[in-house]
C-alpha positions as CSV (number, residue, x, y, z in Angstrom):
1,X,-14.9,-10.1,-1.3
2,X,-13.2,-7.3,-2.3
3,X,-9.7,-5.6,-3.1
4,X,-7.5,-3.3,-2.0
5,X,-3.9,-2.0,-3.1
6,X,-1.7,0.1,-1.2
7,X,1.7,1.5,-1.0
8,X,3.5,2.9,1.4
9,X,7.1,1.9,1.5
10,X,8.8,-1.7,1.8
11,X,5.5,-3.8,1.4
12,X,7.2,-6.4,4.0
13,X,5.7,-4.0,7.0
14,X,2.9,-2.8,5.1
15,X,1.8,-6.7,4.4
16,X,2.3,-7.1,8.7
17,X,-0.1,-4.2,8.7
18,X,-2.9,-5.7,7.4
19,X,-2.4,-9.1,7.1
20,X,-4.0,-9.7,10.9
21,X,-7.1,-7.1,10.7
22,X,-10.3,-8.8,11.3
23,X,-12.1,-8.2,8.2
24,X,-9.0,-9.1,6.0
25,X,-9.2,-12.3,4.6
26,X,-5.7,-12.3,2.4
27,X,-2.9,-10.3,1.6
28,X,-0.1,-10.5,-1.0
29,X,2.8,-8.4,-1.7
30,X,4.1,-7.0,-5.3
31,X,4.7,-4.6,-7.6
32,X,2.4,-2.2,-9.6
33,X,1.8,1.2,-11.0
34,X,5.0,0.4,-13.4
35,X,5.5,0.0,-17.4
36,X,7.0,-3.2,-17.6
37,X,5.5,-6.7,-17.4
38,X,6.8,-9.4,-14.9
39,X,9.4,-7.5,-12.9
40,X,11.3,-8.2,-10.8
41,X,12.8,-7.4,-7.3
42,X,15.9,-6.4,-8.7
43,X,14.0,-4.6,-11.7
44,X,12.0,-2.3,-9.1
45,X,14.9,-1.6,-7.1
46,X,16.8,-0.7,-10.2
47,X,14.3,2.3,-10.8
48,X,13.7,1.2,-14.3
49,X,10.2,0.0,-13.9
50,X,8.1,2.5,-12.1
51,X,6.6,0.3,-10.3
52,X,5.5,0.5,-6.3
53,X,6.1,-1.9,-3.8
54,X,2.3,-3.0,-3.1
55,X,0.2,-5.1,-0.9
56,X,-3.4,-6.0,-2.4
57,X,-5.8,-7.0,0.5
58,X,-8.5,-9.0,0.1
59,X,-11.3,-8.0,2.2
60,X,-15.2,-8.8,3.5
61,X,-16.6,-5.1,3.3
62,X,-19.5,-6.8,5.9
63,X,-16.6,-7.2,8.6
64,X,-14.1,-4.5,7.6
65,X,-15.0,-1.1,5.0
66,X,-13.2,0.2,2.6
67,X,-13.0,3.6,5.0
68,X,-11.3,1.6,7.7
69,X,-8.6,-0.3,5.7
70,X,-7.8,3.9,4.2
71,X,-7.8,4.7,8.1
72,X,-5.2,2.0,8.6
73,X,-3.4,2.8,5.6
74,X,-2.8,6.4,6.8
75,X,-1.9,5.4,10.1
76,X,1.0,3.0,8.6
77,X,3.1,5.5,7.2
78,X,4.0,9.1,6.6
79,X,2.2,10.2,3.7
80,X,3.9,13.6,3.7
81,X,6.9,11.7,2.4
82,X,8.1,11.8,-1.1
83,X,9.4,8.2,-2.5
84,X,10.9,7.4,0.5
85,X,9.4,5.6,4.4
86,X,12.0,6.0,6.8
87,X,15.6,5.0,5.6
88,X,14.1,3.2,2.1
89,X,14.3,6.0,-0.5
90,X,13.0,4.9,-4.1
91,X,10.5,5.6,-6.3
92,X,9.0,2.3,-5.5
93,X,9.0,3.4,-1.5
94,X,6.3,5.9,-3.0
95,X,2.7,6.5,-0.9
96,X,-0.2,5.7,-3.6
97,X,-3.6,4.0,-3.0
98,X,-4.5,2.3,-5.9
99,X,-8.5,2.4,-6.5
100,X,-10.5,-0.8,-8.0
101,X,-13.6,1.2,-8.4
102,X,-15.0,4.9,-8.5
103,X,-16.5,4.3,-5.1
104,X,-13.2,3.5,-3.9
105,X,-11.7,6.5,-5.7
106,X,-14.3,8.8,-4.3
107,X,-13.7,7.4,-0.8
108,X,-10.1,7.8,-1.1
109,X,-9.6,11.2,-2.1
110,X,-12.1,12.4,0.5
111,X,-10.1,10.4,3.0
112,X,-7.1,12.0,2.3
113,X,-8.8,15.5,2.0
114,X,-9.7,15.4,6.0
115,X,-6.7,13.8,7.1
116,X,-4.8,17.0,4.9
117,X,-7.5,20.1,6.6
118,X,-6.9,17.8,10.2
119,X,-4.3,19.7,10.9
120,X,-2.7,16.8,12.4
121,X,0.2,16.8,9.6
122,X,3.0,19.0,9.4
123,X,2.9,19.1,5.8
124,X,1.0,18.2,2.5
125,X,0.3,14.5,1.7
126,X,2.0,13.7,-1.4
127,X,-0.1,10.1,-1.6
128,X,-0.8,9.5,-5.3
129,X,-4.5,8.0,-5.7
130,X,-4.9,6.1,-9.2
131,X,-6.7,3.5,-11.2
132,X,-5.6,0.1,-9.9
133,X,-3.3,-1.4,-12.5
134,X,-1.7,-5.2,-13.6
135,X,-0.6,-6.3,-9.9
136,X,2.5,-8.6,-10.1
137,X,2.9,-10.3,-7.1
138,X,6.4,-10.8,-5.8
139,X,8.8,-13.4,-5.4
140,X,7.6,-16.2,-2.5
141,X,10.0,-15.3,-0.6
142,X,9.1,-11.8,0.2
143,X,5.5,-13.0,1.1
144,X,4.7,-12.8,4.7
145,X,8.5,-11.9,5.3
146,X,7.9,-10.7,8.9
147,X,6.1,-13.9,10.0
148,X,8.7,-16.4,8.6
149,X,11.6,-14.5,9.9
150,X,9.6,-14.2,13.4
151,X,9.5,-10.3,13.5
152,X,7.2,-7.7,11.9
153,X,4.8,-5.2,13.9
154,X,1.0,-4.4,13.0
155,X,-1.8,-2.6,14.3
């Protein structure tokens, strides 16, 4: 098995995303990418932290590859979009993939690289691709939030 971490907005749809993808064999939402240890919702949302809403996935790269889940990350969310998806605006709304090995790395920035000369963006991808950091997994209660409250999307 292996990891991934992504952000790209409130992790609650992000989670829904991925949690159902053949290949994916758990998901967990949190916060990373910040200075402080154990935050908190209320600490993220308060800007203080610098950390991202995240999902880490836990994959089988024999069913799923690392190239698909950056496929499906893309797809997700609008990557153009500076700290912000949609109506949540935030630093911790920001789009960043967050690399657990230089394979990864390599395979992320060359992701983004054709999805930018694609053409199929009106503007620049601001997605931030950096060393995978201390991943603090959220409160319970934001964990599999669409399936408990009986809503969510995916792909």
């Amino acid at each position: 098995m292996e990891k991934a971490t992504f952000a790209a907005g409130c992790f609650w749809g992000v989670e829904d995303d991925f949690m159902n993808v053949p290949g994916v064999a758990a998901t967990r939402v949190g916060y990373t990418g910040g200075r402080t240890e154990n935050p908190t919702y209320g600490d993220v949302c308060g800007h203080s932290t610098g950390h991202a809403e995240a999902v880490e996935i836990t994959f089988d790269p024999g069913q799923i590859s690392y190239e698909r889940l950056l496929d499906l990350f893309w797809e997700c969310h609008d990557p153009t979009q500076l700290n912000r998806q949609g109506p949540d605006l935030g630093d911790q709304y920001r789009s960043a993939i967050f690399y657990h090995s230089e394979e990864q790395r390599q395979a992320a920035e060359a992701s983004r690289e054709r999805l930018d000369r694609s053409g199929r963006l009106r503007r620049s991808i601001v997605t931030e691709i950096v060393p995978a950091a201390v991943f603090w997994e959220a409160e319970a209660y934001h964990q599999k939030y669409h399936l408990k409250q009986g809503g969510g999307c995916g792909f």
